[in-house]
N, C-alpha and C positions, 0 to 999 in steps of 0.2 A: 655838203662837206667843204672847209675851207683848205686850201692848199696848207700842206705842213705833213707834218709827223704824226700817227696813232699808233700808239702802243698797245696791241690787239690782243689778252690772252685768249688761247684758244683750250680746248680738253684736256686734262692729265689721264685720259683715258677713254671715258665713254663719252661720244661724239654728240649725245643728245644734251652735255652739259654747255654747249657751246649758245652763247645770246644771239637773239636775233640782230642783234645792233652790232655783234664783231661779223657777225653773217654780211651783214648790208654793207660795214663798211672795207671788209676784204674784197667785194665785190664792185666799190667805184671805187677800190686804190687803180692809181697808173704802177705804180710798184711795190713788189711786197719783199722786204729784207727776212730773210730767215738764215736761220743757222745750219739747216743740211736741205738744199733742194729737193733730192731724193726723199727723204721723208714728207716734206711740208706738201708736196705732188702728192701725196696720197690723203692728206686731209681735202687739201682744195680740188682733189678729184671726185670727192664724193660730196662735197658741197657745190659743185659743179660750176669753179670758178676757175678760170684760165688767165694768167696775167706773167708780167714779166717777172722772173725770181732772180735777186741778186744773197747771194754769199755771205755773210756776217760770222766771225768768230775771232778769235782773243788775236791771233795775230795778223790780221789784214783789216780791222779796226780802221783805221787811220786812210788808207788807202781809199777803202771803200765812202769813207767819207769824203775825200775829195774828189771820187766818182760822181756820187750824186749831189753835193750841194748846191750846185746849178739848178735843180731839178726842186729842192727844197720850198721854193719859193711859188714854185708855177706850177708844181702836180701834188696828187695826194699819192704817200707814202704808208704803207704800215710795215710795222715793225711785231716779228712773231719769232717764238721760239718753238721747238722741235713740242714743248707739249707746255702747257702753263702758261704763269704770267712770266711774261718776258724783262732780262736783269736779275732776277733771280737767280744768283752763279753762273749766270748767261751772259756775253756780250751785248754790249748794248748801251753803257753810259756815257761813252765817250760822243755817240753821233748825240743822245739826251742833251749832254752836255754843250755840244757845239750849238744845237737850235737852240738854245737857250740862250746864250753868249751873243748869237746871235739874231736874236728877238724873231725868232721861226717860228711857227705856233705850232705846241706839242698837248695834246692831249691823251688820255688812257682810258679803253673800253677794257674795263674789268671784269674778272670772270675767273674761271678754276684756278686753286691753289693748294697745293699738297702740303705747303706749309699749314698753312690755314685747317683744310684736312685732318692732317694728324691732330694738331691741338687736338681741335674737336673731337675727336673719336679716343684719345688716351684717357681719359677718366682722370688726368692728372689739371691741376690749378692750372689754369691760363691765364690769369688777369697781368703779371706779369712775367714775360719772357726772353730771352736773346734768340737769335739764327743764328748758327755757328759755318753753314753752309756744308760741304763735302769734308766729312773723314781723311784725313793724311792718308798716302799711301803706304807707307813703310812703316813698319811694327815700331821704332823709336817714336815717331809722328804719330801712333795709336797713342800710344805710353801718356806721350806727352798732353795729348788732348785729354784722355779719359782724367789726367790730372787737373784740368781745366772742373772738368763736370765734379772731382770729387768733391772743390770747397764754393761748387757754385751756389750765388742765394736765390736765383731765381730757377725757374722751366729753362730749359734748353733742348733746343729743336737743330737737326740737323739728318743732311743725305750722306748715303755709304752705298760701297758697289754691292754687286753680289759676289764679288768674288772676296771679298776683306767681310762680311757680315759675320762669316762663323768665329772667326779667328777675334774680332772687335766685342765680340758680346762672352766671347772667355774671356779676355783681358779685364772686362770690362767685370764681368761676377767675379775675376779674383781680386780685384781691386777695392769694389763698392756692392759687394755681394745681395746690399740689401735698400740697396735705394731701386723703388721703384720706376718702372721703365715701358713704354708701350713702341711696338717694331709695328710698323705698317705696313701692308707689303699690297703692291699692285691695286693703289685705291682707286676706285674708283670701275676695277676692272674686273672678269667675271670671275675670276681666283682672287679677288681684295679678303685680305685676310687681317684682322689687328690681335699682336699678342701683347698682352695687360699682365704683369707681375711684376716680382721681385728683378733683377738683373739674373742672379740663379736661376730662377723658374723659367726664365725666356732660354736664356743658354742652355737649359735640360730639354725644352722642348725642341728647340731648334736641330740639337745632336739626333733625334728620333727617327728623323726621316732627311735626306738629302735633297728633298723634293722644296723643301721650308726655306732652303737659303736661294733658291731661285726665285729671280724678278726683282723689282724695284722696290727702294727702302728709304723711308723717312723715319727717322728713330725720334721720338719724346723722354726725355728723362726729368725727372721731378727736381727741385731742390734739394739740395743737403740740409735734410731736419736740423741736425746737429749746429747748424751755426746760426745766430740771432740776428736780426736784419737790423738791429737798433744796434747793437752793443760795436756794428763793421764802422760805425762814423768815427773810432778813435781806435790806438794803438791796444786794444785790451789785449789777456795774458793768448787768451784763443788766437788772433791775430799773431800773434809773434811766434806763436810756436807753428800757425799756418809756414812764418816768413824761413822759420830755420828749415821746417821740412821742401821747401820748393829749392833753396840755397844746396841744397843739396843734388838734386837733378837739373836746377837750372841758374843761370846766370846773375848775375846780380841786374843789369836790364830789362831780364826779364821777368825776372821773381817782381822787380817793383811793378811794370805794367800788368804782371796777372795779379795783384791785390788789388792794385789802384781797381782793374775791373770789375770784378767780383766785391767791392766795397768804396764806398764810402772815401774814401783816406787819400789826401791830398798824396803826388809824387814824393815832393822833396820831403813830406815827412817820414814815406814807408821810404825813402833809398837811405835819409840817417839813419834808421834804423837799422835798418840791410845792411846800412857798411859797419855796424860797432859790432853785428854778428858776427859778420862775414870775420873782422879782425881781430874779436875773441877765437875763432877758429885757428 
């Protein structure tokens, strides 16, 4: 192994999915960054690997990095999060970023993905998709996302807690009641359960038992049928009537950056637009 950076995923769950090569290479790191010690002590206790663990998360970033860049050069490093691959709504780009900047040598032992996961297991298109990453926390921030997914043209994949799950998949059936949806729950682990339907059907099942909104959750929602993926490269009547209903919940800033996303269509043409609305209003 050459001194630098490995960006090591480890299990989203069951321990037998872990490679022999993140095995070998957690084993001659000099140090391994992870996101909760406490946790990461219980993988590499039963992989029976003992090494020094330092701290990584959204606000000591920076810090941490001018802990070890000394060490960058002259030891081997791996980089893991609490389950998966690592960056993944995880910290972690910023030290990426620095060995890079500063010609450190970073490579990735690949391995479990619950994004990757879900797709797989939702019986919905995957060839193409976005990560949306974590669900907002606050019922406005539901609102507003689920309005993301209603005029989306591709798959959209993303995580939600257990404690927002019941509440985001009502929102979610009153809103797009019939765009199909698959909830993942604890893959990979011995309760991994996948529900495939309508946005209704998962929210009727989901109310039946209180047992269903416990554990972890990768949600897959399919594309909005309704909109044509040819027809988003120009201002058509569908697009404009997309632009007055977002103008209404949302800002003229941001109404343009959610078309621009969800299609095709240059800024400065959906913000003329936006503003002859906005100013017929």
């Amino acid at each position: 192994m050459k001194n630098g950076l490995y960006i090591v995923s480890t299990p989203i769950g069951n321990l037998g999915d872990i490679s022999s090569r993140a095995v070998k290479t957690l084993g001659e790191s000099d140090i391994i960054i992870c996101e909760n010690p406490k946790h990461s002590l219980k993988l590499l206790s039963k992989l029976d690997i003992k090494k020094k663990l330092i701290s990584l998360h959204d606000y000591n970033e920076e810090s941490v990095i001018e802990k070890i860049k000394d060490h960058l050069d002259n030891k081997k490093l791996s980089l893991i999060s609490d389950a998966g691959s690592p960056l993944i709504s995880d910290p972690g780009f910023k030290l990426v970023r620095h060995c890079v900047l500063n010609n450190i040598y970073v490579t990735i032992i690949p391995g479990a993905s619950s994004i990757t996961s879900a797709l797989q297991l939702s019986s919905i298109p995957i060839n193409e998709y976005k990560f949306l990453g974590f669900v907002p926390k606050t019922k406005k921030g539901i609102s507003d996302f689920i309005e993301l997914l209603k005029y989306s043209v591709c798959t959209s994949v993303f995580f939600i807690s257990t404690h927002k799950i019941l509440l985001f998949l009502e929102m979610l059936a009153t809103t797009i009641p019939n765009q199909k949806i698959a909830v993942c729950k604890e893959l990979t682990k011995i309760n991994e359960r996948v529900f495939i339907g309508t946005s209704v059907d998962v929210y009727n099942t989901f109310k039946e038992s209180s047992k269903n909104s416990l554990g972890e959750f990768v949600i897959v929602v399919e594309e909005d049928k309704t909109n044509n993926k040819n027809s988003l490269s120009r201002l058509t009547p569908d697009i404009i009537e997309i632009i007055n209903k977002l103008l209404v919940k949302f800002s003229l800033t941001d109404t343009v950056e959610i078309v621009h996303r969800i299609g095709n269509i240059g800024k400065k043409e959906i913000y003329k637009k936006a503003l002859d609305i906005q100013n017929e209003k």
